[in-house]
C-alpha positions as CSV (number, residue, x, y, z in Angstrom):
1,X,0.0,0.0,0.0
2,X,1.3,3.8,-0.8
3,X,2.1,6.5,1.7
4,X,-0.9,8.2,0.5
5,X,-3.4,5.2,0.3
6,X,-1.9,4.0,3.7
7,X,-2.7,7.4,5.3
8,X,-6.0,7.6,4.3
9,X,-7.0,4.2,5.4
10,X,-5.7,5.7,8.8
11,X,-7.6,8.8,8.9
12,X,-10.7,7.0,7.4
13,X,-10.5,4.4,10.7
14,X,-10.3,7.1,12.4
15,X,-12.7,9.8,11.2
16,X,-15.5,8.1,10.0
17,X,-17.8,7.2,12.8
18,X,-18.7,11.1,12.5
19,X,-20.2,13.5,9.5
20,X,-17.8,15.7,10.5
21,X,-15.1,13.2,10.0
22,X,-16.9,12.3,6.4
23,X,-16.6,15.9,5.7
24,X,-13.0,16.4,6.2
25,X,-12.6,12.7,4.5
26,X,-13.9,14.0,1.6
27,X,-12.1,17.1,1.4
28,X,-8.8,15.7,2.2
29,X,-9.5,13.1,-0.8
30,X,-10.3,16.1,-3.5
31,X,-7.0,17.9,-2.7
32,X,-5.4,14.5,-3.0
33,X,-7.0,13.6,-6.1
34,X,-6.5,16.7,-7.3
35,X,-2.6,16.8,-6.5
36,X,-2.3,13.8,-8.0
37,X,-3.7,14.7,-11.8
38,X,-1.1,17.5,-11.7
39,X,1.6,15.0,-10.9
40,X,0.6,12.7,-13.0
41,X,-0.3,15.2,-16.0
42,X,3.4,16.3,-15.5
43,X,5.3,13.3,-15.2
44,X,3.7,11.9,-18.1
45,X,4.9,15.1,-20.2
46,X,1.7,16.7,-21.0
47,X,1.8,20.1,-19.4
48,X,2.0,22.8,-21.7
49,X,0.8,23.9,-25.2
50,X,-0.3,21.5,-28.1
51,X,-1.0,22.0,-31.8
52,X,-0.8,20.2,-35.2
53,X,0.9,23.6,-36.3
54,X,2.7,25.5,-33.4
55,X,3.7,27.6,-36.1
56,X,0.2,29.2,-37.1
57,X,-2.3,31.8,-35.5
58,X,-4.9,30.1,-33.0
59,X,-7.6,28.8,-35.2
60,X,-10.7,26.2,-36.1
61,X,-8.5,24.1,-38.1
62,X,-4.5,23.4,-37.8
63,X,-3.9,26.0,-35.6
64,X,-5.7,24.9,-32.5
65,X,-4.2,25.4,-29.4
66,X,-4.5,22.7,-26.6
67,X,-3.1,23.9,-23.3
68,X,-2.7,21.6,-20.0
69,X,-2.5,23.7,-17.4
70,X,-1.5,23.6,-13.7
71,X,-3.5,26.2,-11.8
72,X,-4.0,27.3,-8.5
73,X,-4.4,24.8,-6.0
74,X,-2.5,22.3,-8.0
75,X,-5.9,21.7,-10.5
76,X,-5.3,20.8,-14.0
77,X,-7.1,23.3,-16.7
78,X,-7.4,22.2,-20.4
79,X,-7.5,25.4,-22.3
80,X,-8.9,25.4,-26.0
81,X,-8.0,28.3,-28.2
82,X,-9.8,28.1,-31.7
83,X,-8.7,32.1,-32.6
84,X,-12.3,33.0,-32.2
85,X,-13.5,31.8,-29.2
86,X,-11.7,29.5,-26.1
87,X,-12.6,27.8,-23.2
88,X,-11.4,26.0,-20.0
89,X,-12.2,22.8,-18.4
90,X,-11.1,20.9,-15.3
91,X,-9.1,17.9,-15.9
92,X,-10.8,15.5,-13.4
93,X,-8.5,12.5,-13.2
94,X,-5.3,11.3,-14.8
95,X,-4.3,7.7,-15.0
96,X,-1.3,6.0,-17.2
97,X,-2.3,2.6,-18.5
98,X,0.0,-0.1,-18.1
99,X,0.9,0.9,-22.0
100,X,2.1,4.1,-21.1
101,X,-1.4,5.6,-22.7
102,X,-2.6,8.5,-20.5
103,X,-6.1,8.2,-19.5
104,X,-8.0,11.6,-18.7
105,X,-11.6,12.6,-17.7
106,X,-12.5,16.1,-18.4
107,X,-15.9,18.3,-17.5
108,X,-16.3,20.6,-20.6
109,X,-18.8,23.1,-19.2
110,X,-18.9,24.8,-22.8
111,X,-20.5,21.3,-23.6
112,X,-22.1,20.0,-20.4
113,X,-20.4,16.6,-20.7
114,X,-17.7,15.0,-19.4
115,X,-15.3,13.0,-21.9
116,X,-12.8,10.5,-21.6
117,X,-9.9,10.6,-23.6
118,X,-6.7,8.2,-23.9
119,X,-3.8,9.6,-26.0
120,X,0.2,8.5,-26.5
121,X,3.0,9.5,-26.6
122,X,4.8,8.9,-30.0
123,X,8.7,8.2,-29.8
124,X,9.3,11.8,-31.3
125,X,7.7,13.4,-28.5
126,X,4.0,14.3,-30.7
127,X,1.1,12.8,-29.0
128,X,-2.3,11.2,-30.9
129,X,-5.5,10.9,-29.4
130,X,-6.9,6.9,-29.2
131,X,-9.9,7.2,-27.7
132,X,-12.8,10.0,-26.8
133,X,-16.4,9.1,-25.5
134,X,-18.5,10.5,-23.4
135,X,-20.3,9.2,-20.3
136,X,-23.0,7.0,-22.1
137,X,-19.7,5.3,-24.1
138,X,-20.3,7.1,-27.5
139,X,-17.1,7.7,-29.1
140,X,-15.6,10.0,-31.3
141,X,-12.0,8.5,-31.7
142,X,-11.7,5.0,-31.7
143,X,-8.5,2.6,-31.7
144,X,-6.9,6.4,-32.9
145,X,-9.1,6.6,-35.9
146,X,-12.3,9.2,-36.1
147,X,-15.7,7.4,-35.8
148,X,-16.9,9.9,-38.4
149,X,-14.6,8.8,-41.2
150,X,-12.1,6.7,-40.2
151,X,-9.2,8.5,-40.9
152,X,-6.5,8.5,-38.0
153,X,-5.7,11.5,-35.5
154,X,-3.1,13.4,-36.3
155,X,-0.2,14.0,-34.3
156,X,-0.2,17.3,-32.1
157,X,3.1,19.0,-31.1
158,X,4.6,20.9,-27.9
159,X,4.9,24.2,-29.0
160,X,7.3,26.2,-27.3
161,X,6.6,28.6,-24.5
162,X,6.7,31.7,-27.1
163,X,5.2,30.5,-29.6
164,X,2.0,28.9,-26.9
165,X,1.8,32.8,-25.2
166,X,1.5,34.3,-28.7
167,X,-1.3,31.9,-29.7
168,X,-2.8,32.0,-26.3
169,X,-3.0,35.4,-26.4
170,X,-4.4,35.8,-29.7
């Protein structure tokens, strides 16, 4: 058993037998979880900006820009920035698989959903999407190909931090 998991086995013997103690339980486990997406997220490499084109102006089409964010209170944000419009959603939970595929669930308020979302790392350091569903197991992207048409994801690239501000703020 981990240090963490080991802990809160501890403080769940001793806590529970009150709603106060289910309270704090609960509380404690969010900040947890929470610390752990951003660990995970950044061990696994994919903090920062993302793009099929780093090289282009924010837009609806190769331009794109896909930011993993740590914010404050160690919560992950996944920033969208189509040129005209963006948004921000929580990243909920981060798990790697034992394939090295990185496993999130995100709420997009924009869309009232949550999805789920798999994507590798390639051995030149781009990263592909395999999977996206939402909650009722609909996907999008399956086995890295779109539902829609088949055709694979493409591969999106770090961009570097100057070239992410620009687009960001854009």
């Amino acid at each position: 058993m981990g240090h963490l998991a080991e802990a809160a086995a501890n403080l769940e013997q001793a806590f529970c037998s009150t709603d106060a103690g289910h309270l704090f339980l609960l509380t404690l486990t969010l900040e947890v979880s929470a610390e752990t997406v951003a660990q995970t997220a950044r061990r696994w490499g994919l903090i920062g900006s993302w793009s099929l084109d780093c090289s282009l102006p924010a837009d609806r089409n190769k331009g794109t820009v896909l930011a993993y964010v740590i914010a404050s209170g160690g919560r992950v944000v996944h920033r969208r920035n189509f040129g005209d419009s963006t948004d921000e959603s929580q990243v909920v939970t981060a798990e790697v698989s034992g394939n090295g595929m990185l496993n999130l669930r995100v709420f997009f308020p924009s869309l009232q959903q949550t999805r789920e979302y798999g994507l590798v790392m390639q051995p030149d350091g781009t990263i592909r999407a395999i999977y996206n569903r939402n909650q009722k197991g609909e996907y999008t992207i399956r086995d890295g190909k779109f539902t829609a048409n088949g055709s694979p994801t493409p591969s999106q690239h770090k961009c570097s931090a100057d070239v992410a501000r620009a687009n960001q703020a854009e």
